[in-house]
C-alpha positions in Angstrom: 116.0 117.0 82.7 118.4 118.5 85.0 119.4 122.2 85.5 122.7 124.0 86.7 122.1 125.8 89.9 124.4 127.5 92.6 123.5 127.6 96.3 125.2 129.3 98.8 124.6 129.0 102.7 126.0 130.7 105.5 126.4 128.4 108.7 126.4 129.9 112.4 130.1 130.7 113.2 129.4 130.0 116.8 129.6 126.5 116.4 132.8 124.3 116.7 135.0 123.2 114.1 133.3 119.5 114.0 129.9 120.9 113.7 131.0 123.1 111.3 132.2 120.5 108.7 129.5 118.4 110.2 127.1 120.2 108.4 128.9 120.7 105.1 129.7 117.1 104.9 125.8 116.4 105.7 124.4 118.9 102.9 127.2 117.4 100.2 126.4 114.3 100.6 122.4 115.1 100.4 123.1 116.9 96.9 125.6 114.0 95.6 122.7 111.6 96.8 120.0 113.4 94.5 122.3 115.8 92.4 125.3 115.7 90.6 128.2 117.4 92.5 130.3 120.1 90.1 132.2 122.0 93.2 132.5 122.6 96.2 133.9 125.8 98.0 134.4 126.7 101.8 134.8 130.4 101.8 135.5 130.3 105.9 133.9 133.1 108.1 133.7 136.1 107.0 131.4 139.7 107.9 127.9 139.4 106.8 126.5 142.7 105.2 123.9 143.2 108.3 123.5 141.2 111.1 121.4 138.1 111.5 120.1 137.1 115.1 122.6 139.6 116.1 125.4 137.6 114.6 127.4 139.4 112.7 129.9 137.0 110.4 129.2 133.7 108.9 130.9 130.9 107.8 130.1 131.0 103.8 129.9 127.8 101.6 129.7 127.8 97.8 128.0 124.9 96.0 127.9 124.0 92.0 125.3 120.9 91.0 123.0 119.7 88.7 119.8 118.5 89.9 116.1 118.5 89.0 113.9 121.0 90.2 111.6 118.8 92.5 115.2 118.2 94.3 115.7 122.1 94.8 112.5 122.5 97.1 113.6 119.6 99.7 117.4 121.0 99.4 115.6 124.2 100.6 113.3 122.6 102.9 116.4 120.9 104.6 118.0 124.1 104.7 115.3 125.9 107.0 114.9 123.0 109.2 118.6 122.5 110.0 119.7 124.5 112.9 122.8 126.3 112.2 122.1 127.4 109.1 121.4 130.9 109.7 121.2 132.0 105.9 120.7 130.1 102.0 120.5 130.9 98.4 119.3 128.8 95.7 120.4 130.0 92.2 119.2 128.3 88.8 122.3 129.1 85.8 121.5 129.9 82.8 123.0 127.6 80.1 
């Protein structure tokens, strides 16, 4: 049975354009693979509330699927192994 969920992750603003949208293109296509894609929104850099690895902005995606729950602990897996990512969310909606 699949559940709504909401992730957000914050990508290293140091990096260049292409490995910017290297990475979102990479984690879309790893949820459409194993999930079903609702939305997808680039928020762009903006300031993080405190800083992370003395980086202080981000470069914010939002991310709306469906997906079973065994898929959320490889998305999150994924997510701490990929450099770049220097921040991640996993939120389950309520119906």
């Amino acid at each position: 049975m699949a559940n709504k969920y909401e992730s957000i992750f914050i990508l290293n603003p140091n990096l260049d354009e292409e490995g910017t949208k290297g990475l979102v293109e990479k984690f879309k296509g790893l949820i459409e693979s194993s999930a079903t894609l609702e939305s997808i929104e680039e928020w762009g850099k903006r300031k993080l509330a405190y800083p992370i690895n003395k980086v202080n902005e981000g470069y914010y995606t939002l991310v709306n699927f469906s997906a079973d729950s065994s898929f959320i602990h490889e998305l999150e897996r994924i997510y701490k192994i990929t450099d770049g990512v220097i921040k991640h969310i996993v939120i389950k909606k309520d119906e």
